[in-house]
BAVODREN-480296 format. One record per residue (C-alpha): residue in three letters; z, x, y. Coordinates in steps of 0.05 Angstrom, whole numbers, padded with zeros to 5 digits, always signed. Example, Ala and Ser with C-alpha at 12.3 -4.5 7.8 and 13.67 -1.06 7.14 Angstrom:
<nodes>
ALA+00156+00246-00090;SER+00143+00273-00021;
</nodes>
This chain:
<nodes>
UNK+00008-00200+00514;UNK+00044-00210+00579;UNK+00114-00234+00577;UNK+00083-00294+00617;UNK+00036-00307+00558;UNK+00089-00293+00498;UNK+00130-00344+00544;UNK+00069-00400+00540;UNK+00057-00378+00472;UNK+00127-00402+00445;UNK+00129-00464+00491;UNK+00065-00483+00453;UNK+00089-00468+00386;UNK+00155-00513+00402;UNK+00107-00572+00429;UNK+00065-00571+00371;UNK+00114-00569+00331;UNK+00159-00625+00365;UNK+00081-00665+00354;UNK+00077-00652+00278;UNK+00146-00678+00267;UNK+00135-00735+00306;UNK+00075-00748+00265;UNK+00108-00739+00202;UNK+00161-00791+00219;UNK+00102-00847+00241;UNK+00060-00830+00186;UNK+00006-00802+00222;UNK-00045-00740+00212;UNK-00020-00698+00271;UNK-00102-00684+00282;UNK-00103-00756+00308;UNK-00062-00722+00367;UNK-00091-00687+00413;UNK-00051-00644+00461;UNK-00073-00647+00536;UNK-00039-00595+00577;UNK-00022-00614+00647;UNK-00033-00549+00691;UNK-00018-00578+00755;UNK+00010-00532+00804;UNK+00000-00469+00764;UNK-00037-00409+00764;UNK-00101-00413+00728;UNK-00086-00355+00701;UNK-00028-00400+00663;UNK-00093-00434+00646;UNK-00127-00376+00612;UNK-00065-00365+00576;UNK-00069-00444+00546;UNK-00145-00433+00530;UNK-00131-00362+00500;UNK-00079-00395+00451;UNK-00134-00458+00437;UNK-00114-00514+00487;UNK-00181-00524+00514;UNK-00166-00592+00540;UNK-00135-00585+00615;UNK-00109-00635+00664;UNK-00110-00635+00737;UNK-00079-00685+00781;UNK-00115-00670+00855;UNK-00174-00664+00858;UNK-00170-00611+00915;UNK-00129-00563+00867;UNK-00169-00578+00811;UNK-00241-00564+00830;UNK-00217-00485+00853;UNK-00178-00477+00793;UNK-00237-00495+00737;UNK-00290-00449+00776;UNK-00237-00390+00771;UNK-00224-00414+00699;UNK-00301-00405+00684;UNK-00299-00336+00714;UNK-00244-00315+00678;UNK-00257-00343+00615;UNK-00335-00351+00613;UNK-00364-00388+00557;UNK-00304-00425+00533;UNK-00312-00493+00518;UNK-00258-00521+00568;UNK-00260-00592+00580;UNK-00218-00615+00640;UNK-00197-00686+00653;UNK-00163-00714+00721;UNK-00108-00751+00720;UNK-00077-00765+00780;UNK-00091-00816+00827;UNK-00171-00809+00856;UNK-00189-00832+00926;UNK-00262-00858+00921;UNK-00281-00808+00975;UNK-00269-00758+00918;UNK-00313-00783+00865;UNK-00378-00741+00867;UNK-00324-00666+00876;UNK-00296-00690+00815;UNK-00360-00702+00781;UNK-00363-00629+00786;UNK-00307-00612+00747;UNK-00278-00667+00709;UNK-00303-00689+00642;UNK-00261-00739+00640;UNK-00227-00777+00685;UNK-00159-00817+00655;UNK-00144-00855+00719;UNK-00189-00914+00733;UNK-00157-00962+00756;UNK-00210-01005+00802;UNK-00272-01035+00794;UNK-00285-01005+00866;UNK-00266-00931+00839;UNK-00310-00947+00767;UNK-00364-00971+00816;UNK-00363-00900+00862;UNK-00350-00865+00795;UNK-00410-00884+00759;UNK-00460-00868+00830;UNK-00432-00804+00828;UNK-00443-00791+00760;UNK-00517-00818+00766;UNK-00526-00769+00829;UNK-00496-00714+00792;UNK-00541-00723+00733;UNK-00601-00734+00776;UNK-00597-00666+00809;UNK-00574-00625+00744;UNK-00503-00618+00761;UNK-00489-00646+00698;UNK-00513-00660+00632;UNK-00474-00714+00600;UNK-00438-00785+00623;UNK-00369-00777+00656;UNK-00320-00802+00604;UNK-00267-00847+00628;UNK-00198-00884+00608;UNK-00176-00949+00650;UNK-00109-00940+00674;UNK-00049-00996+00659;UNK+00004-01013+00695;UNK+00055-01030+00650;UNK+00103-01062+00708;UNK+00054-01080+00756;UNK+00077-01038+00821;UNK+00018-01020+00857;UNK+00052-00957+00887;UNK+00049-00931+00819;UNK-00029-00941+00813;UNK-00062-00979+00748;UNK-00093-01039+00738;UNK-00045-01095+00723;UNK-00061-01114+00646;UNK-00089-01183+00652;UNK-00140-01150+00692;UNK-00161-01090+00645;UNK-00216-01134+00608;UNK-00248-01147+00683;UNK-00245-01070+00693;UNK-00282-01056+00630;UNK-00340-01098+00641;UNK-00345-01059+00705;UNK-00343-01009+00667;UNK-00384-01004+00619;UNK-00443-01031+00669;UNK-00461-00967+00681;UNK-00497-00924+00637;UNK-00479-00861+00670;UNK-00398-00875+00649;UNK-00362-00880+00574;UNK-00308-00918+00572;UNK-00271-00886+00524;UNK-00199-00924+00521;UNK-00138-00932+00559;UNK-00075-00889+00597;UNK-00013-00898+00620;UNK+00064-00870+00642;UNK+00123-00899+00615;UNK+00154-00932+00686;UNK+00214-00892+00705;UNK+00278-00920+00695;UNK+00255-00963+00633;UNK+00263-00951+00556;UNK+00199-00917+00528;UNK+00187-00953+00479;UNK+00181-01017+00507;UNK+00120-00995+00559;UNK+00083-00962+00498;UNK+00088-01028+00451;UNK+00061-01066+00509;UNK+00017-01011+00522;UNK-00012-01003+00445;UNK-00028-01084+00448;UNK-00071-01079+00505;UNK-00106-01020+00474;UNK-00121-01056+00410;UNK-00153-01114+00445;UNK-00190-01054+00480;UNK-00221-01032+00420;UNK-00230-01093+00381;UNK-00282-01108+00444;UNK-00305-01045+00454;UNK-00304-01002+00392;UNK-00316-00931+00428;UNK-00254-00943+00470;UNK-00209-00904+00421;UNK-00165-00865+00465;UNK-00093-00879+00483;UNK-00062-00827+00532;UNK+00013-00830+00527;UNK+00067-00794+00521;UNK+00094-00734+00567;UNK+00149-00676+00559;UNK+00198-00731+00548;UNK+00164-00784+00505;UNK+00116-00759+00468;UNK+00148-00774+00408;UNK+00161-00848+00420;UNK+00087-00851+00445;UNK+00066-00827+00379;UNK+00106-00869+00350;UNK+00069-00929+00372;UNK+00000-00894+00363;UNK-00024-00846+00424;UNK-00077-00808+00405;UNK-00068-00762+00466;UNK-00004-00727+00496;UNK-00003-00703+00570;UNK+00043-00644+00570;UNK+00060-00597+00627;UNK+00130-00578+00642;UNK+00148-00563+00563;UNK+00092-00517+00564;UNK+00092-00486+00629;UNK+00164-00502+00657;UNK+00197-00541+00725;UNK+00149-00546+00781;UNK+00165-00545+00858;UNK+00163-00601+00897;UNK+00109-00582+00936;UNK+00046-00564+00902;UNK+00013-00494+00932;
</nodes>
């Protein structure tokens, strides 16, 4: 093992760790966690480290970086059972590239974006670039800036139905970041009410994504079922992506 990989080995013992405990505290099985490392701006190579170790769920967050990244991944790792979600922010113009790649995408936030989404899934699946529906998670805004990206709450039910229109998407629940400069806490209790009237409407929308290097304990404290964690696995990243 490279001292790279020993390094990503121990983050990855701390994180899980730092997700058991936080489970143990809520009273949760820490299998109703899963751990969704965030591998923006690093090697893939980082990436075969994560899949080596059994993190087979990977995040991206352009869809230009992303796309390179999971063809190299298959290369280097062929045959694993990687499943790599997006997101970041995704211009429309980008939906059938990250049909390609993505199988799931967490950041759907329009009805314009489900709408180019679910074309590009049914042209992908058409011409045998993929087998299965693109799974995806409605973003909220929990403070309602649109610079942020998300769809404002009172309009997530709206989204859905667009949604779930098309049979070449899943809807399969709902994301969001904890606005910065707030308390935790109070983004994911507004955040876990709109995800249980998710559910209660549409049963296979089970997901809430949640929780990052900083929070993911208070996320799990009010029920995420997935934690997007980069920097405590992989460390600080430049401000300029490569």
């Amino acid at each position: 093992m490279t001292d790279r990989a020993a390094e990503i080995a121990a983050n990855l013992a701390e994180v899980r760790a730092r997700v058991d405990a936080a489970c143990a505290r809520a009273g949760r099985d820490p299998a109703g966690v899963r751990l969704l490392a965030v591998t923006k701006t690093f090697p893939v190579q980082d990436a075969a480290a994560l899949v080596d170790l059994g993190v087979l769920d990977l995040a991206e967050n352009r869809e230009q970086e992303a796309g390179p990244k999971a063809e190299a991944m298959a290369a280097l790792r062929p045959g694993a059972p990687v499943r790599w979600h997006m997101v970041g922010r995704l211009q429309r113009n980008k939906a059938r590239s990250v049909l390609r790649w993505a199988a799931q995408v967490q950041s759907v936030d329009s009805g314009r974006l489900a709408d180019a989404l679910a074309k590009a899934a049914a042209a992908a699946i058409g011409a045998g670039e993929r087998a299965e529906p693109l799974e995806v998670l409605l973003q909220a805004s929990i403070d309602g800036d649109p610079a942020r990206g998300g769809c404002p709450l009172d309009e997530l039910p709206d989204l859905a139905e667009r949604v779930i229109r098309s049979s070449d998407l899943r809807l399969r629940g709902i994301m969001a970041v904890a606005p910065l400069g707030t308390q935790p806490e109070a983004a994911f209790e507004r955040l876990a009410v709109a995800a249980g009237r998710l559910r209660a409407e549409y049963p296979s929308a089970t997901e809430m994504s949640c929780g990052m290097s900083n929070d993911l304990e208070q996320a799990i404290d009010y029920g995420s079922t997935c934690v997007r964690v980069g920097t405590a696995l992989l460390g600080g990243r430049g401000l300029a992506s490569p």
